[in-house]
C-alpha positions, 0 to 999 in steps of 0.5 A: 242225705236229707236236709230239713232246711227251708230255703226263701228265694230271694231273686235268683238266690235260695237263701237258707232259713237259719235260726239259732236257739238262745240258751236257756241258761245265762253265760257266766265270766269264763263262758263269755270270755270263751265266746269272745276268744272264739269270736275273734281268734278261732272264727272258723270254729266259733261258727261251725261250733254256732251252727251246730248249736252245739256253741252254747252247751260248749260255752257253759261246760267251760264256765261251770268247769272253770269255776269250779276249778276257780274253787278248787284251786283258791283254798290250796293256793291260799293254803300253800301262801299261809293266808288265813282268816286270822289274817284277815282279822289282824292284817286285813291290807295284806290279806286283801293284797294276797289274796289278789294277787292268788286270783290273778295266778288262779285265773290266769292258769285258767285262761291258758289251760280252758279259755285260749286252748 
């Protein structure tokens, strides 16, 4: 098998010419939240992943996946707790209140099933 590295010797050791390509898209919150769990739980994978170039496109398909999964799961969620804009009109403290806490539970289902798995 071929290989298209270039090697630089360095002394006696042929050290390879690695460059990684920045992505061209900017990480959001869940794809560098990913990144950092990579990083410092699955090293083995985080660099295998990064030397593939393939570490990036993985990133952003988690962000955009769980954003819109964020999306998706608000409006059932504040469905299913009878949060409503009237409420927001009428008890904004308690609408702030549950609303908070409805993004702590969306997230936190976002964490354990495409962030930490």
């Amino acid at each position: 098998m071929e290989s298209n590295l270039k090697y630089n010797r360095n002394g006696d050791y042929l050290i390879p010419n690695l460059a990684i390509t920045e992505p061209a898209e900017s990480l959001g919150k869940y794809g560098r939240m990913r990144k950092n769990y990579l990083k410092e739980h699955r090293p083995v994978l985080y660099n295998s992943l990064l030397l593939s170039e393939k570490l990036y496109p993985h990133l952003l398909e988690i962000d955009q996946t769980a954003t819109a999964r964020m999306e998706r799961m608000m409006p059932e969620l504040m469905k299913s707790e009878g949060v409503t804009e009237s409420m927001k009109a009428s008890n904004p403290m308690r609408w702030v209140g549950l609303m908070n806490n409805l993004k702590a539970q969306a997230e936190e289902t976002i964490l354990t099933e495409l962030i930490h798995s």
